[in-house]
Phi, psi and omega in degrees: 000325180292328187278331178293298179298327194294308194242285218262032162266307187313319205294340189295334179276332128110052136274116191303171175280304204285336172315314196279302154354280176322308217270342167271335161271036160268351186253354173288162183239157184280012155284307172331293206312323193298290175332308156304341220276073170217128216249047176251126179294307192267014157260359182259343177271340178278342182265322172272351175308307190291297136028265166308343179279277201301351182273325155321309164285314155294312167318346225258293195299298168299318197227171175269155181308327195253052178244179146327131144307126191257137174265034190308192180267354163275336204269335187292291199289345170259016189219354181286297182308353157273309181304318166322308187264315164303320166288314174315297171325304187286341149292007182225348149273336154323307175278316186286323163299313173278338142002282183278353179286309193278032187271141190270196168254138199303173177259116191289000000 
């Protein structure tokens, strides 16, 4: 799954990463941004967890188990707007985790 959202659905877009960047927070709204902004790890891990079972199960079904994944144009065209919305997501908890690592400490 990391590698198909991570590399290769992006790559199909013939894009730079900040190119590709721009063009999806240009589609956040600042309720998203609000909504994401959070540095707890395991709600994002129950969310790709759930994810991954259904992206699985279609694969399981569409390819034999000991082959490659193929990014073919239905597996491209039912998974870019879930890969979309997943990257999107992992940038702006990204900035809020790291937000809080680096947040200086209150003054006692």
């Amino acid at each position: 799954m990391h590698w198909a959202f991570e590399e290769g659905l992006p790559l199909q877009k013939q894009m730079s990463a900040s190119e590709y960047a721009d063009q999806l927070l240009a589609h956040a709204t600042p309720q998203d941004i609000a909504g994401w902004w959070t540095h707890d790890m395991g709600t994002w891990m129950d969310e790709s967890i759930a994810m991954r079972e259904e992206l699985f199960a279609e694969v399981e079904t569409a390819q034999p188990a000991d082959t490659p994944l193929r990014l073919d144009y239905q597996f491209v065209y039912d998974w870019q707007p879930d890969m979309e919305h997943r990257l999107l997501q992992s940038g702006i908890r990204t900035a809020a985790f790291l937000d809080w690592v680096f947040a200086e400490a209150p003054d006692p």
